[in-house]
GUMIZA-731813 format. One record per residue (C-alpha): z, x, y; residue number from 1. Coordinates in nm, 3 decimals, decimal comma. Layout:
BEGIN
        z        x        y  kepa
        Z        X        Y   NUM
...
***
This chain:
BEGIN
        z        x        y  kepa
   -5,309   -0,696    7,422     1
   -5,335   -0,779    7,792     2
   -5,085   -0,965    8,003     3
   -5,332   -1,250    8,032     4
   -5,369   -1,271    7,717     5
   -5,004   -1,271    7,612     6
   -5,048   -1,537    7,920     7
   -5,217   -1,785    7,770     8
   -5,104   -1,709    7,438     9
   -4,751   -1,835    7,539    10
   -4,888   -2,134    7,717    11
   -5,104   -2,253    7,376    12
   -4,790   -2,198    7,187    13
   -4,619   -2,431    7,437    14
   -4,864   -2,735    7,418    15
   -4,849   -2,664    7,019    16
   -4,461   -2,707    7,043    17
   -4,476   -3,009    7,312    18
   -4,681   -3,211    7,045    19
   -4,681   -3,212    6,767    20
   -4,975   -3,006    6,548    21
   -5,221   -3,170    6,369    22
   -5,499   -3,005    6,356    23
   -5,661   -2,659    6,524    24
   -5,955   -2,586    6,742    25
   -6,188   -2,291    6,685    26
   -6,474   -2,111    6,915    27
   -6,619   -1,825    6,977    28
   -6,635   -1,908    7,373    29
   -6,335   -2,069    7,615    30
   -6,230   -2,383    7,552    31
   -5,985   -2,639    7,780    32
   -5,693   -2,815    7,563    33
   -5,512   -2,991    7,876    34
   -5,694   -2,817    8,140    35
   -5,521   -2,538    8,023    36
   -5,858   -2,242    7,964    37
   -5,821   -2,039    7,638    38
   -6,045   -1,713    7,676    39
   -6,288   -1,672    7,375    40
   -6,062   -1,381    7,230    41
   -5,786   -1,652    7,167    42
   -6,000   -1,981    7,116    43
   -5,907   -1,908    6,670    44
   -5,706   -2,194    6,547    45
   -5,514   -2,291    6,827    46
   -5,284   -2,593    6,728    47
   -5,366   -2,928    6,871    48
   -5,189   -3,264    6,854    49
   -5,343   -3,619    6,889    50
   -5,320   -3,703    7,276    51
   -5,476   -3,365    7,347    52
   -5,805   -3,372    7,529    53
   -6,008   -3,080    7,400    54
   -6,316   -2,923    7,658    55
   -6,602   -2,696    7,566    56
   -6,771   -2,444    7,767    57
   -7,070   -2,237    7,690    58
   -7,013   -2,255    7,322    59
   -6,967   -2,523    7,027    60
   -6,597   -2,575    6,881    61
   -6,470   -2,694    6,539    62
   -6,193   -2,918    6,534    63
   -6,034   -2,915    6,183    64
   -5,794   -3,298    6,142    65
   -5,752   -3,185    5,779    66
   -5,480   -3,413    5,715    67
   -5,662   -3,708    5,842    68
   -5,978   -3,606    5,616    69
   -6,203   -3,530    5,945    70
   -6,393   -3,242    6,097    71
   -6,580   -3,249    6,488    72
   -6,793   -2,984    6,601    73
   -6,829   -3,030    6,930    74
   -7,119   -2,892    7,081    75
   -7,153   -2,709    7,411    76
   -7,020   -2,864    7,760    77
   -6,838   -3,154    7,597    78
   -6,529   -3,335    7,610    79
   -6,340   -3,523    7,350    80
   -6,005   -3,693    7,358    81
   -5,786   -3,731    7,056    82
   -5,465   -4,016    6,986    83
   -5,379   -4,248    6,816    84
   -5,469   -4,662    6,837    85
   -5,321   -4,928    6,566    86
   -5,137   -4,633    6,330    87
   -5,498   -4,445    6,337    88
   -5,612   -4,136    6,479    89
   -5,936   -4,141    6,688    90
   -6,162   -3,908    6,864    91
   -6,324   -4,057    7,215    92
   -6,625   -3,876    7,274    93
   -6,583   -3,816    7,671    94
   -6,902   -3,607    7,755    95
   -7,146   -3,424    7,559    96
   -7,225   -3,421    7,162    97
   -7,008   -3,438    6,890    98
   -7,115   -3,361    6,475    99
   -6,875   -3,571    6,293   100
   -6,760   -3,528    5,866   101
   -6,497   -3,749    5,727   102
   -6,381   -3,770    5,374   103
   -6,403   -4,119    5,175   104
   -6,075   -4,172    5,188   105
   -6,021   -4,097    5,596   106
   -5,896   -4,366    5,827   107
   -6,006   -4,153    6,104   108
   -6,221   -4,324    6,360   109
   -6,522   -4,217    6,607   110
   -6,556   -4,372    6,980   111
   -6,842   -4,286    7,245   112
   -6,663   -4,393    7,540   113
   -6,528   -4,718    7,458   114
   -6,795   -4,818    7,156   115
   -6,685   -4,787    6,803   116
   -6,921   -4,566    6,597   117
   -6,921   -4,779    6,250   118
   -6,986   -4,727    5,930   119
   -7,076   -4,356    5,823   120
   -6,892   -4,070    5,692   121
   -7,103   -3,801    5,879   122
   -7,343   -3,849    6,187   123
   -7,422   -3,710    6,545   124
   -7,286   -3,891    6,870   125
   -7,443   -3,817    7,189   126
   -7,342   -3,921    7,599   127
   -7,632   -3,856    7,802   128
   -7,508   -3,772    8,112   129
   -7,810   -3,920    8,362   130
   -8,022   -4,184    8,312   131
   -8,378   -4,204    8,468   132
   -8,458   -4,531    8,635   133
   -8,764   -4,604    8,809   134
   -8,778   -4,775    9,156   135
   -9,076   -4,948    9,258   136
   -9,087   -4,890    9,658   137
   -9,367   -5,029    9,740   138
   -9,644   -5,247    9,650   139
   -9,986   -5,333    9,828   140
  -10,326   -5,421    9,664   141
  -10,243   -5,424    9,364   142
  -10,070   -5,062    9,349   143
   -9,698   -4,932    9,370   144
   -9,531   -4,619    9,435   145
   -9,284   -4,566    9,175   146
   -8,986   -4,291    9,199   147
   -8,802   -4,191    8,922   148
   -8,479   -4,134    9,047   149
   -8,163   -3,962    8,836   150
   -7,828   -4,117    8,868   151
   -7,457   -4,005    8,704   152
   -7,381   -4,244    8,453   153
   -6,960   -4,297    8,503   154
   -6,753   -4,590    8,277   155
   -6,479   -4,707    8,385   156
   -6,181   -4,617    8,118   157
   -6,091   -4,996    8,188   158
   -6,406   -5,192    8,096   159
   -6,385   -5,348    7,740   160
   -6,652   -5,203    7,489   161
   -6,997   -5,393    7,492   162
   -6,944   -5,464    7,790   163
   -7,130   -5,323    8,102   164
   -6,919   -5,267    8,411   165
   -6,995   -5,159    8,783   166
***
């Protein structure tokens, strides 16, 4: 085993103790728990508490909440964060796509950004990360030039769900 390895080994074991576990993550590329990387050769059920906020690289992850009756895979370049709102555990869907299963009797709940998702046990939740708008620029005679242009779509953590804020 390498020193990095042992590395980030130690510092996994250290956000498992800080929280407490309860659930793991699994890849087969690097993942970020807490901006802290875990290489692909130690990205097999690392320990995970709610609070943690769980990043994906080139490859999906599996995020096993066994005791809350709920299982993410979380596809490629996304974020999630997990807690805890009301006595229930939530994921927030950050960035990216998430694959969501939940037993009948889980009280686990879904977010995309600030939005409840409502209602199923299993589905597919999906951030788009740009949004096309067209501009016209300029019209004369009847005809306009139109742009597309392609513009980062950011919400504030602060603006209440339904709700669109600058």
């Amino acid at each position: 085993m390498s020193w990095k390895t042992l590395c980030i080994l130690v510092c996994v074991a250290a956000l498992a103790i800080a929280a407490s576990t309860v659930g793991t993550v699994n890849s087969a590329g690097s993942i970020k728990i807490n901006q802290t990387a875990v290489p692909a050769s130690a990205a097999v059920s690392v320990p995970m508490g709610l609070g943690d906020k769980v990043a994906t690289n080139d490859s999906d992850a599996v995020i096993r909440l066994e005791q809350f009756g709920a299982m993410i895979t979380l596809a490629a370049h996304s974020t999630v964060l997990t807690g805890e709102t009301q006595g229930k555990p939530f994921v927030r869907l950050l960035a990216g796509t998430l694959h969501y299963k939940l037993t009948d009797a889980s009280k686990f709940l879904i977010f995309k950004q600030n939005e409840a998702v409502l209602g199923a046990l299993e589905g597919v939740v999906t951030i788009n990360g740009r949004r096309k708008t067209p501009i016209i620029l300029a019209s004369a005679g009847g005809a306009a030039a139109v742009i597309t242009t392609v513009a980062l779509v950011r919400r504030s953590s602060s603006c209440p769900a339904g709700q669109t804020c600058p």
